[in-house]
C-alpha positions as CSV (number, residue, x, y, z in Angstrom):
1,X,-61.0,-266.0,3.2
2,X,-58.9,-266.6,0.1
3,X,-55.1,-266.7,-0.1
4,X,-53.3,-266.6,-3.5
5,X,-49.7,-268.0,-3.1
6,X,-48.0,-267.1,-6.8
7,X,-44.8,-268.5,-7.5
8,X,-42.7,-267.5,-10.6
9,X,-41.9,-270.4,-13.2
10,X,-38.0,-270.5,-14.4
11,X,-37.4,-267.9,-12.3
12,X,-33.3,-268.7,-12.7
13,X,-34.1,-268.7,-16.8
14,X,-36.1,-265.1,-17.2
15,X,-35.1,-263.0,-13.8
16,X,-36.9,-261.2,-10.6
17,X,-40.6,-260.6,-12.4
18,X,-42.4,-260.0,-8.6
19,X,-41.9,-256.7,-8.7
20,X,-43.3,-255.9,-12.5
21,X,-46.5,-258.5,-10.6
22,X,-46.8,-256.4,-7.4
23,X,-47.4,-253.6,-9.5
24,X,-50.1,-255.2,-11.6
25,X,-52.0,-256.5,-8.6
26,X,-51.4,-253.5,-6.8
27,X,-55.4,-251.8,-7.2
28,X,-56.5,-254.9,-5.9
29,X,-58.6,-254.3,-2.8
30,X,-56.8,-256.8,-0.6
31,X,-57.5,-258.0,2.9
32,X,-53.6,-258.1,3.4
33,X,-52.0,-256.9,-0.2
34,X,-49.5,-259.2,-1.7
35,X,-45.9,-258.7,-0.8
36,X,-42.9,-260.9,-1.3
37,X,-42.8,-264.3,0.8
38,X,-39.5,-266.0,-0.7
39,X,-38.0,-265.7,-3.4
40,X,-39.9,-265.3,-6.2
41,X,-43.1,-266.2,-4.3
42,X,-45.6,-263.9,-3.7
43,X,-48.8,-264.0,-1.3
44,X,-52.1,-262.3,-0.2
45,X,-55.2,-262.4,1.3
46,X,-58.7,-261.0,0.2
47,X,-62.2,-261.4,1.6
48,X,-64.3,-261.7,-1.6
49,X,-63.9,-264.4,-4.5
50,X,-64.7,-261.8,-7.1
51,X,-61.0,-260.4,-5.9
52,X,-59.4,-263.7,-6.2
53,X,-60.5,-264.2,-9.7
54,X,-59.6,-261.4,-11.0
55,X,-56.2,-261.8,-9.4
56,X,-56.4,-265.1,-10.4
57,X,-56.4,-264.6,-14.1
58,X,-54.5,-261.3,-14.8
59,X,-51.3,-263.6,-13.2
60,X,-52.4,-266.3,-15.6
61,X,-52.2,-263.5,-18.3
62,X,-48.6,-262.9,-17.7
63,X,-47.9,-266.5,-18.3
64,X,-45.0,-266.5,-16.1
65,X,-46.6,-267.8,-12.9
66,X,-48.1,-271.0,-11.0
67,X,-51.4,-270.0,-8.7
68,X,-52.5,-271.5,-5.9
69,X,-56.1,-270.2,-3.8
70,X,-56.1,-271.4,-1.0
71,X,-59.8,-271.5,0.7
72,X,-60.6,-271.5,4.5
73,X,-59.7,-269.6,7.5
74,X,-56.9,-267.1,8.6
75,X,-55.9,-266.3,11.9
76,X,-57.4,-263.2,14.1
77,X,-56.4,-260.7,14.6
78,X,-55.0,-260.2,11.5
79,X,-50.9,-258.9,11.1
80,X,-50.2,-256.5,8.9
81,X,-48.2,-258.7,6.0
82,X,-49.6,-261.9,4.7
83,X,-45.7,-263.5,5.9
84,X,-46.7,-263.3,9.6
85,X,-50.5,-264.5,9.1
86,X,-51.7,-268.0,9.2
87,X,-54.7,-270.4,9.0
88,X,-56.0,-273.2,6.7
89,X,-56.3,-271.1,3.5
90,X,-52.3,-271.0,4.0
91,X,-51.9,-274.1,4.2
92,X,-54.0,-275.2,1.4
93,X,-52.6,-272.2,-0.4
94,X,-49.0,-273.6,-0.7
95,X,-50.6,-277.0,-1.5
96,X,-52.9,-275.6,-4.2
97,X,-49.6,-274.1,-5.7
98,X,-47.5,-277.1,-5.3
99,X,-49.9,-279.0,-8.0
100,X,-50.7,-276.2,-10.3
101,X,-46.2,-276.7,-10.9
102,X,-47.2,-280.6,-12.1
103,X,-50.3,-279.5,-14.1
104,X,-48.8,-279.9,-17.4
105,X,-49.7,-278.2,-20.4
106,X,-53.3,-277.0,-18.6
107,X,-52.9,-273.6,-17.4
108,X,-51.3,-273.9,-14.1
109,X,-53.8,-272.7,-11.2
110,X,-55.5,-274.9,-8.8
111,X,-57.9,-274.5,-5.7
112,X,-57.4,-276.5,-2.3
113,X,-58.8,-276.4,1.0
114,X,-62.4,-277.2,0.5
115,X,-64.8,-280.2,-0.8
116,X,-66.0,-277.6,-3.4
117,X,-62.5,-276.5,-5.0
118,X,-62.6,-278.5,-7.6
119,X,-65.2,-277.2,-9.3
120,X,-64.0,-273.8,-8.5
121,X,-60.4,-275.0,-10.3
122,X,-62.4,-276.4,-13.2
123,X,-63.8,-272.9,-13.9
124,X,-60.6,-271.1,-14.0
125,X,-59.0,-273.6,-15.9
126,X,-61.2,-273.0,-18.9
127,X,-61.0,-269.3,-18.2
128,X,-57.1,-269.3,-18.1
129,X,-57.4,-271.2,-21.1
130,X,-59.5,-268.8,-23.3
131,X,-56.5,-266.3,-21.8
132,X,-53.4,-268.0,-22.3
133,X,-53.9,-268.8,-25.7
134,X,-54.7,-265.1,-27.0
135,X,-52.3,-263.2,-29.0
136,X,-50.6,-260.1,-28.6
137,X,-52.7,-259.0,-31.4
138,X,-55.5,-260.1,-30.2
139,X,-54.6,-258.5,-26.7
140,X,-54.1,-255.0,-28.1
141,X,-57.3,-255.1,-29.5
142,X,-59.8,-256.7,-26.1
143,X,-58.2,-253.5,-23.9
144,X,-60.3,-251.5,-25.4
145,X,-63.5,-253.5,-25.2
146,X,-65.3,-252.9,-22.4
147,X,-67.4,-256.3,-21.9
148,X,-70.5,-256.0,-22.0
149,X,-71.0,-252.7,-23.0
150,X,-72.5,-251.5,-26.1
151,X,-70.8,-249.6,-28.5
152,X,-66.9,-250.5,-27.3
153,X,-66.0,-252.5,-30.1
154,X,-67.0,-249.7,-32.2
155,X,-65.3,-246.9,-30.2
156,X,-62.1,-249.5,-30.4
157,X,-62.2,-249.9,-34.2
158,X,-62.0,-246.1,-34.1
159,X,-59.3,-246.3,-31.6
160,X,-57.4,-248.4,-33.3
161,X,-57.7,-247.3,-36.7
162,X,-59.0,-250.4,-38.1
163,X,-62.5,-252.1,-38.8
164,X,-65.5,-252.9,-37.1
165,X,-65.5,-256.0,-38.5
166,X,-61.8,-256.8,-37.5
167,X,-62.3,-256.2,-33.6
168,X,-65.6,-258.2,-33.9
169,X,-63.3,-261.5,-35.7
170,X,-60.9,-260.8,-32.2
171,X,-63.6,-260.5,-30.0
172,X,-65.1,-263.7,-30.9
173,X,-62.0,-265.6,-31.4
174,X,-60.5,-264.5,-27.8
175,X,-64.2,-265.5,-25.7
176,X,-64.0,-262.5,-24.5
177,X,-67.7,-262.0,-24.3
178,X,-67.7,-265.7,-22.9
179,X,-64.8,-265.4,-20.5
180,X,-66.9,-262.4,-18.9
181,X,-69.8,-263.5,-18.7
182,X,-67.9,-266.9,-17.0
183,X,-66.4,-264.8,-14.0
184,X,-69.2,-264.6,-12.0
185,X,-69.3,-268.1,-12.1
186,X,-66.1,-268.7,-11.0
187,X,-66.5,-266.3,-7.8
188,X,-69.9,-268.3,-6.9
189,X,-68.2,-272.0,-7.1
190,X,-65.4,-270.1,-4.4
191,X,-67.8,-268.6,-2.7
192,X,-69.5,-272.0,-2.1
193,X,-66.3,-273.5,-1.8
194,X,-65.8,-270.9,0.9
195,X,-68.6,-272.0,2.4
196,X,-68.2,-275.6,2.8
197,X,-64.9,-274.8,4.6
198,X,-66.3,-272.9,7.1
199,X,-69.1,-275.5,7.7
200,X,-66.6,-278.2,7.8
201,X,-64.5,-276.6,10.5
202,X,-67.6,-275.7,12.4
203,X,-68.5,-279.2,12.6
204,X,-65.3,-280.0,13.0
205,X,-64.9,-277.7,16.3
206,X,-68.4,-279.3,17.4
207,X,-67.6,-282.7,17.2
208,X,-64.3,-281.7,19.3
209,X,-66.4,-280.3,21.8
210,X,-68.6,-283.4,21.9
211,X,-65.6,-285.7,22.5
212,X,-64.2,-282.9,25.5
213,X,-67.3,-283.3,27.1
214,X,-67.7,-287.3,27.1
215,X,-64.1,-287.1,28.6
């Protein structure tokens, strides 16, 4: 599974913001739905990588926010808040959002808990890129582009009340075509990164057997 431990930056300098992101990340369709931890920490638990992208990057949006995905197992049966669960995605959770706080000026997410999370961190930190450095302008325009789909961009113009050729400039500009079309990536490289947890614990749990037997 994947678990997304959020943590707000200069939380002392701009006030509580969980609640304004538990409502944002509310439709998600969660394992275990985000809910306070401490503080001004937030955590949650979801099944499919798709999920954790998209989670991923509309709290990259918000610019407000250090990510950290997490990538192994969680502990059965599961409880019904993410603040009584545990596992190896938890752990590498809190690491993953411990160095996205010391990432710099890169958008601040990062992966942990596999041998394929960096690649998987690589991916959304181009994709938070392309996100973070969009203007408001540009902003109002893309949420009535529907990617992908024929016909949007004119149906936005129209919206909007300005021209074709002016949401075109934004759509280009912004990658939104390009950040789209890079999503599916970025599930995939969790997915595998998924994957190579799991076989690492399984080989793990063999080789432990192997030893209990010699003894």
């Amino acid at each position: 599974m994947f678990v997304l431990t959020i943590d707000q930056r200069n939380s002392q300098g701009s006030g509580d913001k969980v609640p304004d992101l538990l409502h944002a990340l509310a439709d998600l369709p969660m394992v275990l739905a985000f809910e306070r931890s401490v503080g001004d920490e937030i955590q949650g638990v979801c099944a499919s990588a798709h999920t954790a992208v998209d989670a991923a990057l509309r709290v990259l949006r918000d610019g407000n926010w250090y990510v950290g995905i997490g990538v192994g197992d969680v502990h059965e049966p599961l409880p019904r808040s993410p603040r009584e669960a545990g596992g190896s995605a938890f752990v590498a959770a809190r690491q993953a959002v411990d160095r996205a706080k010391k990432t710099g000026d890169r958008p601040p997410v990062a992966v942990a808990g596999s041998a394929g999370a960096p690649e998987a961190e690589a991916v959304l930190v181009l994709l938070g890129r392309l996100i973070t450095e969009r203007t408001d302008a540009e902003w109002r325009i893309l949420q009535h582009v529907e990617p992908g789909k024929w016909g949007t961009q004119t149906e936005a113009a129209r919206k909007l009340v300005i021209s074709s050729q002016a949401v075109s400039k934004a759509v280009r500009r912004a990658g939104w075509q390009e950040e789209w079309a890079a999503r599916p990536a970025a599930a995939v490289l969790l997915e595998r990164a998924e994957s190579l947890a799991a076989a690492a614990g399984t080989n793990s749990g063999t080789h432990s057997g192997n030893t209990e037997g010699d003894r």
